[in-house]
N, C-alpha and C positions, 0 to 999 in steps of 0.2 A: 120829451127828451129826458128829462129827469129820473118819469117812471123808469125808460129802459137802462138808468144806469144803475139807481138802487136794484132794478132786478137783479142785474149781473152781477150783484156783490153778495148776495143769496145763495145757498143750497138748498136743497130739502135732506132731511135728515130723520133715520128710524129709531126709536129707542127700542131696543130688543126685547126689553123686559118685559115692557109695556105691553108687545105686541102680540096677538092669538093668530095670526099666519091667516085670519081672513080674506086677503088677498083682494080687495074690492080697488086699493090704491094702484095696483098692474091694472087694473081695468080703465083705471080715470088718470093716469099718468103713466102710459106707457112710453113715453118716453124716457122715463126719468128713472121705472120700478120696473125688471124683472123678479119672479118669483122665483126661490130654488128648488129641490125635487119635494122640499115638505111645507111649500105654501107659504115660506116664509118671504120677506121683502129684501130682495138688493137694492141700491139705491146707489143709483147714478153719482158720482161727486164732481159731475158736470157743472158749471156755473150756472145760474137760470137767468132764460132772457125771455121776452114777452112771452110766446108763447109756453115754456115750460114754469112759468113763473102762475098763469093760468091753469095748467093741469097740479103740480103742487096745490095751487092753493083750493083745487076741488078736493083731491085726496086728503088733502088733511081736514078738511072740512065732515068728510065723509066717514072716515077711521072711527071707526066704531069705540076702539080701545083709547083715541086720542095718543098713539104712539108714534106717530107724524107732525114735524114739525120746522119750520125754515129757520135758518140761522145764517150770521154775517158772516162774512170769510174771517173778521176780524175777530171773533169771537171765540174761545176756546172750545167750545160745545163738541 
């Protein structure tokens, strides 16, 4: 119970600068990341619960550039 409620106090979040439009995070968290017309990431600012809390933390896992990242709702980021 716990896990699901830390999840829900989560986003996942892109830093733009960081990022090279690789696109591999739409593959591993399509829930949460569509791409725009130049491969670049939108990113859901949906709350994350078990399951998108599992795709987030594949995709940032995966990000090549490390431009992928979760943060608290409470958090300024």
């Amino acid at each position: 119970m716990a896990e699901r409620t830390i999840a829900a106090r989560r986003r996942l979040k892109v830093d733009p600068v960081a990022c090279d439009g690789v696109g591999i995070c739409a593959h591993l968290a399509p829930d949460l990341v569509r791409l725009d017309s130049w491969g670049y990431p939108i990113v859901s600012a949906a709350r994350l619960d078990a399951a998108t809390e599992r795709q987030a933390a594949a995709a940032t896992a995966a990000c090549p550039r490390k431009a992928l990242f979760t943060t608290d709702l409470t958090s300024k980021d």
